[in-house]
C-alpha positions as a printed NumPy array, in Angstrom:
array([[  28.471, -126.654, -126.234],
       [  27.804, -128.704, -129.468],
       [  25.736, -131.682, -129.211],
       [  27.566, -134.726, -130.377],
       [  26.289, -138.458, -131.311],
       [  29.866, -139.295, -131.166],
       [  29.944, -143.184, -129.71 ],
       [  33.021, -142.436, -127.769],
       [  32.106, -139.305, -126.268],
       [  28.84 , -141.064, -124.928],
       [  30.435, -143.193, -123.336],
       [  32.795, -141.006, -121.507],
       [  29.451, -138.897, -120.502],
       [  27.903, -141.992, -119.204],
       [  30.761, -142.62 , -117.016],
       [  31.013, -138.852, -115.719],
       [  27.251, -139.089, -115.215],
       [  27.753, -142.441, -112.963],
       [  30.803, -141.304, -111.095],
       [  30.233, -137.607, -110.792],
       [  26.515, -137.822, -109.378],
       [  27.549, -140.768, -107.179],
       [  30.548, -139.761, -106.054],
       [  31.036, -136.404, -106.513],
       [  33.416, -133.933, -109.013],
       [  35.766, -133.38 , -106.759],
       [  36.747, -136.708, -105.53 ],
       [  36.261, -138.322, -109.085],
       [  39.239, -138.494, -110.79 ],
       [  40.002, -138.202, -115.09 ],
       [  41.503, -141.372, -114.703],
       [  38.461, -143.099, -112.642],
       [  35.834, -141.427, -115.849],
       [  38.274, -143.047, -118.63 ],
       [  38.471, -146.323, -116.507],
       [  34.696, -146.803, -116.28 ],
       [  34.51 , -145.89 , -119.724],
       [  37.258, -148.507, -120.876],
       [  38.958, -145.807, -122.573],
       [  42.925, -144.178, -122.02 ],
       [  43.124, -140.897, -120.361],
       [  44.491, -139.439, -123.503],
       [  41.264, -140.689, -125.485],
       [  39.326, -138.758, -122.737],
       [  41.669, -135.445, -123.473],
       [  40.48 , -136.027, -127.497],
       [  36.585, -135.046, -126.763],
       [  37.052, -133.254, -123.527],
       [  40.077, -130.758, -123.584],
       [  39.956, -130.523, -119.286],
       [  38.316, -131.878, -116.416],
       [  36.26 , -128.486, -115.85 ],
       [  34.898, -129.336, -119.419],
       [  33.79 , -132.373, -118.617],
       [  31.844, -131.261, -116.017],
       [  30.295, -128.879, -117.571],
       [  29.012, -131.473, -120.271],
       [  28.081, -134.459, -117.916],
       [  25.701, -131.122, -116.015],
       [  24.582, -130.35 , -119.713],
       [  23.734, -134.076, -120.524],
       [  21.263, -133.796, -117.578],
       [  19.295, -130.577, -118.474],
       [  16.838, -131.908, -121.299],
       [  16.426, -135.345, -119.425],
       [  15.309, -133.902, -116.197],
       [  13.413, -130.839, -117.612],
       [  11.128, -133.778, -119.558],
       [  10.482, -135.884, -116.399],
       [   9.506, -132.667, -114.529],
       [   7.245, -132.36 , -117.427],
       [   5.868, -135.385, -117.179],
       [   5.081, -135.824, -113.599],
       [   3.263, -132.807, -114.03 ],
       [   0.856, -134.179, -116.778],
       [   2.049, -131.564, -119.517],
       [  -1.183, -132.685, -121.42 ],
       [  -2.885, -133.624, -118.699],
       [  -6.119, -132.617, -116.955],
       [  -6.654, -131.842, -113.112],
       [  -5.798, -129.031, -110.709],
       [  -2.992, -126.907, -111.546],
       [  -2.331, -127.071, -107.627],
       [  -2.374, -131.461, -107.507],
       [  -0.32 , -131.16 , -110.969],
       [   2.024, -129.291, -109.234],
       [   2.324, -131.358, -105.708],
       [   3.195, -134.189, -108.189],
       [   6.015, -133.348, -109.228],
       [   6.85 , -133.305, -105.676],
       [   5.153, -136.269, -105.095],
       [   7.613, -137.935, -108.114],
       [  10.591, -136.362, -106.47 ],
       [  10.166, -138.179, -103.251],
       [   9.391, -141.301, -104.558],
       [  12.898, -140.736, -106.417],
       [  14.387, -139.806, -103.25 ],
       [  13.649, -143.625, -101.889],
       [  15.787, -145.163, -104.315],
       [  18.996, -145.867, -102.716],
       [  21.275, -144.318, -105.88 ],
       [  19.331, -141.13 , -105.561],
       [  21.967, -138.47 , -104.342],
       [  19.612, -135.602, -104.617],
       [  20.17 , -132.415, -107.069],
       [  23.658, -132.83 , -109.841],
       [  23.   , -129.155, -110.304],
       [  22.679, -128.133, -106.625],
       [  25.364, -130.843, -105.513],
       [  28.026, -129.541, -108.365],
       [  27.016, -125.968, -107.738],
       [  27.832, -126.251, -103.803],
       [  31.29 , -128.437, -105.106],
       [  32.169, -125.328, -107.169],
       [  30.512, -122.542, -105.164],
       [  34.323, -120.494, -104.648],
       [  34.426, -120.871, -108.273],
       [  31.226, -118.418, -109.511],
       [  32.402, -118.143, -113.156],
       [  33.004, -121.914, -114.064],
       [  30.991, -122.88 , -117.191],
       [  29.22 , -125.745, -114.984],
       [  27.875, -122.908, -113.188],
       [  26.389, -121.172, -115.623],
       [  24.397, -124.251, -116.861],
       [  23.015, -125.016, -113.546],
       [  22.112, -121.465, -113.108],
       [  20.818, -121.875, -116.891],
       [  18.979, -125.33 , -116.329],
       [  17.435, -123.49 , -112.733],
       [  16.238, -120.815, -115.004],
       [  14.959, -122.852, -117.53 ],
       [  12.223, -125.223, -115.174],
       [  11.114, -121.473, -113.471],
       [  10.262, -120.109, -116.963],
       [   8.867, -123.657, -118.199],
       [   6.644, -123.385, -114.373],
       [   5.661, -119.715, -115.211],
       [   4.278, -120.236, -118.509],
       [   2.188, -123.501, -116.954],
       [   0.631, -120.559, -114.264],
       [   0.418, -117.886, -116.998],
       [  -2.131, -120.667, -119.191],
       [  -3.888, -120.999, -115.81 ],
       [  -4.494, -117.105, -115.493],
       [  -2.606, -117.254, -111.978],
       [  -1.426, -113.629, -110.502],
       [   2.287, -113.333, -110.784],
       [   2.973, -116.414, -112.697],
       [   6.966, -115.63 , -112.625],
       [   6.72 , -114.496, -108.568],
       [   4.817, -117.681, -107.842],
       [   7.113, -120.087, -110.403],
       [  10.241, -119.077, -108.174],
       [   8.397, -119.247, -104.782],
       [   7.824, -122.799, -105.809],
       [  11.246, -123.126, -107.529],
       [  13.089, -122.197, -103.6  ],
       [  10.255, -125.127, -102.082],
       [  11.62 , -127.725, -104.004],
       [  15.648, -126.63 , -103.743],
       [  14.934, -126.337, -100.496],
       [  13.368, -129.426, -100.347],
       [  16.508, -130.749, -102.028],
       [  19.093, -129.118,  -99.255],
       [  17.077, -130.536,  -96.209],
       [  17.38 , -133.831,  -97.68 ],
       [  20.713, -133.872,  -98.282],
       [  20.862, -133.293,  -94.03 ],
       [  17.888, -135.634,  -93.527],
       [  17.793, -138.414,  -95.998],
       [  14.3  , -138.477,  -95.313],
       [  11.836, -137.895,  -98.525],
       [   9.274, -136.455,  -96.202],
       [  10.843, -133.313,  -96.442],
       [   9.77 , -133.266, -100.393],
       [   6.297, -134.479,  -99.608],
       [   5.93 , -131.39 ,  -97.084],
       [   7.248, -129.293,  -99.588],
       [   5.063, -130.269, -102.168],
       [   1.903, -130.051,  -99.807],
       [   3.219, -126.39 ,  -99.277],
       [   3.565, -125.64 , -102.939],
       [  -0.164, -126.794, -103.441],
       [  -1.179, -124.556, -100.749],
       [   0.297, -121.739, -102.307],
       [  -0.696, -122.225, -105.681],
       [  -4.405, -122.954, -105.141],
       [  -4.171, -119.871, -102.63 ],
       [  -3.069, -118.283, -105.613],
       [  -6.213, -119.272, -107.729],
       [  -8.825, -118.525, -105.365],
       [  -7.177, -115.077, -105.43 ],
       [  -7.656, -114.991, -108.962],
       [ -11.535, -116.567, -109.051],
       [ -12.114, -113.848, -106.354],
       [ -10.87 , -110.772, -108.547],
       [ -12.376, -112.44 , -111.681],
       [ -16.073, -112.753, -109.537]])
């Protein structure tokens, strides 16, 4: 989907973005999205041709955003152990999770909205933003010479949308800190492993 600096079409996003991670896609309306955005419906219909679209771009809008502030709660430049670089991201999370607008995972959340509808093209960019953060995780274990970098990316990957699930149950950020004390575990397991073949 192009990429747009179109004034307009921001602020429709902006509105999805608000509406559709606090609410929900299927109880937000096209007519609550062009309300909050102080626009008519048939404005809307100019930059987005269907509701499904819309979606699909308000998931799309969040992709780069929360790919850089996984980044950065990781300390891409940063120094440390891989395995406390890692647990803060999950340290990040949960601190997120205490803010009372956090709703958990858009991607998960839309994905489990849409989940009798496998080929709709929000789908296919959560599945595509999922993918992304395990290859961008695998790389960060490949620089640290860890065994299986891609095996141990998506163990981690399934602790922290699992992490996600539970606390859409629980409402409790615990869950993530748990999670994230797990995902240490395994990853330094993971590099003694590696000093121990390399000794």
């Amino acid at each position: 989907m192009a990429r747009t600096s179109d004034p307009t079409r921001d602020r429709i996003l902006d509105a999805a973005n608000h509406l559709f991670y606090a609410e929900g896609i299927r109880s937000v309306s096209v007519d609550a999205v062009a309300e909050r955005a102080k626009l008519t419906k048939k404005t809307l219909y100019y930059h987005f041709r269907s509701k499904d679209e819309l979606i699909a771009a308000y998931l799309e809008s969040r992709d780069q955003p929360n790919l850089a502030l996984f980044a950065k709660w990781f300390g891409e430049e940063g120094e440390g152990l891989i395995a406390d670089r890692v647990e803060a991201i999950f340290v990040n999370l949960a601190k997120a999770a205490r803010h009372k607008k956090w709703k958990g995972c858009g991607f998960l959340r839309t994905a489990a909205e849409l989940a009798n509808m496998p080929g709709h093209p929000a789908m296919k960019i959560g599945s595509a933003h999922k993918k992304k953060f395990e290859a961008w995780l695998a790389e960060r274990f490949e620089h640290a010479l860890l065994p299986e970098p891609h095996l141990l990316a998506r163990q981690i990957v399934l602790l922290m949308d699992g992490a996600f699930s539970v606390m859409l149950v629980h409402r409790d950020p615990t869950y993530i800190e748990a999670a994230g004390k797990a995902a240490s575990a395994l990853v330094s397991a993971n590099g003694i492993a590696e000093q121990t073949k390399l000794s």
